[in-house]
C-alpha positions in Angstrom: 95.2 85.5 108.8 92.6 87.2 106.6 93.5 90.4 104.4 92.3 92.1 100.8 95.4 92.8 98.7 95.8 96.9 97.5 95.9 95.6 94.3 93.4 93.2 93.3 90.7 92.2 90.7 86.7 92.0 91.3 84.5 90.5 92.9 85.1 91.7 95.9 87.1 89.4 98.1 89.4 88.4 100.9 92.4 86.3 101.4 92.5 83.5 103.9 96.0 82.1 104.7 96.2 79.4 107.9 96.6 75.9 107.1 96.1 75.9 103.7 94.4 79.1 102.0 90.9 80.2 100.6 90.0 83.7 98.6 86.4 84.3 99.3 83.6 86.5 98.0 82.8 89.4 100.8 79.1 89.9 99.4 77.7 86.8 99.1 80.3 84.5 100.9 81.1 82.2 98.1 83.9 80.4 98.1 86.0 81.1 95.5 89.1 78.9 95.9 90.5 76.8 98.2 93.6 75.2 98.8 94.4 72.5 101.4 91.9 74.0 103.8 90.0 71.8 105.6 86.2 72.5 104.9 85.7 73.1 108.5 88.1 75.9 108.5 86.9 77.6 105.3 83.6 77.8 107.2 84.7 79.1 110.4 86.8 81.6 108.0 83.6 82.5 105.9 81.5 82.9 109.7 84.6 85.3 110.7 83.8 87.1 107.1 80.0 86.8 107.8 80.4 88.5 111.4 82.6 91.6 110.2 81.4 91.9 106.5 81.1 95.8 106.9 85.0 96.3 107.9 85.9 93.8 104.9 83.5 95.6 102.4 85.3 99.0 104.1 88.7 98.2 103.9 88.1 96.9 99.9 86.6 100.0 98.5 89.4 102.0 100.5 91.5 100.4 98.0 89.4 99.6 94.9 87.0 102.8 94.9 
């Protein structure tokens, strides 16, 4: 499951939660944290950030301004 809280801090960022969780960075696709994800699956989640950046980058500054 990915989602950006309504109220959350900078950079912008979304929330990964499967089997572990990640937060990671929308603009450059950093990862910021990571728990108990495998590394495989924090890539495939930062490819699924990658392929629908836009809608992320949307959906945070319909919240954030």
């Amino acid at each position: 499951m990915r989602f950006v809280y309504t109220a959350d801090h900078e950079p912008p960022h979304a929330h990964v939660i499967g089997d572990g969780e990640a937060r990671i960075d929308i603009e450059t696709l950093t990862v910021m944290t990571q728990g108990n994800m495998s590394d495989r699956d924090v890539r495939r989640e930062v490819a699924v950030i990658e392929d629908h950046r836009q809608l992320f980058l949307d959906t945070w500054r319909l919240y954030h301004g």
